[in-house]
C-alpha angles and dihedrals in degrees: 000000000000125000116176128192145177111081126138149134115294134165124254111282095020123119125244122192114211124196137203131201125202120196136160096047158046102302096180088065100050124097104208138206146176123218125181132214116195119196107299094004138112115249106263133208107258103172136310137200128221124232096269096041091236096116132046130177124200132207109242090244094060105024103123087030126059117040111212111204132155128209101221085196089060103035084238138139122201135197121190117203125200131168100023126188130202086251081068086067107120153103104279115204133190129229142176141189138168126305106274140166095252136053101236113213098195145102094232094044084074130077103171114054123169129221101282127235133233116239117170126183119209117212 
């Protein structure tokens, strides 16, 4: 189970923290990932973290901005946001697999997935 948490509303150009939760399961074997899916839109890869936390992918978009990192000790994910633009605006949503080899940065490549939470940036 993922249950992720920290959005908000926050002006242009703030900074927003979103958490992950991971529960039910062995933490330590997951790669994890949060996608994002704005109004009318088709969720989209934002950055995901392998097993060890030795590897991370960005999205183009974000890269620069937002810093993924996980606390093995707490079963958490973080992501920290800065410089956010009112395009960041979304649902963002958690997921997990398995461990794996590669970072997938798709929607299919994901079989656990948390609740999503709302951050919206004003301009």
């Amino acid at each position: 189970q993922l249950q992720a948490s920290g959005g908000g509303l926050v002006q242009a150009g703030g900074s927003l923290r979103l958490s992950c939760v991971a529960s039910g399961g062995t933490f330590s074997s997951l790669n994890m990932a949060w996608f994002r899916q704005a109004p009318g839109k088709e969720r989209e890869f934002v950055s995901a973290i392998k097993w060890s936390g030795g590897t991370t992918s960005y999205a183009e978009s974000v890269k620069g901005r937002f810093t993924l990192s996980r606390d093995s000790a707490k079963n958490t994910v973080n992501i920290q946001m800065s410089g956010l633009k009112p395009d960041d605006t979304a649902v963002y949503y958690c997921a997990a697999r398995a461990a794996s080899v590669n970072l997938w940065r798709t929607v299919d490549g994901y079989g656990y997935w948390g609740q999503g939470t709302q951050v919206t940036v004003s301009s």
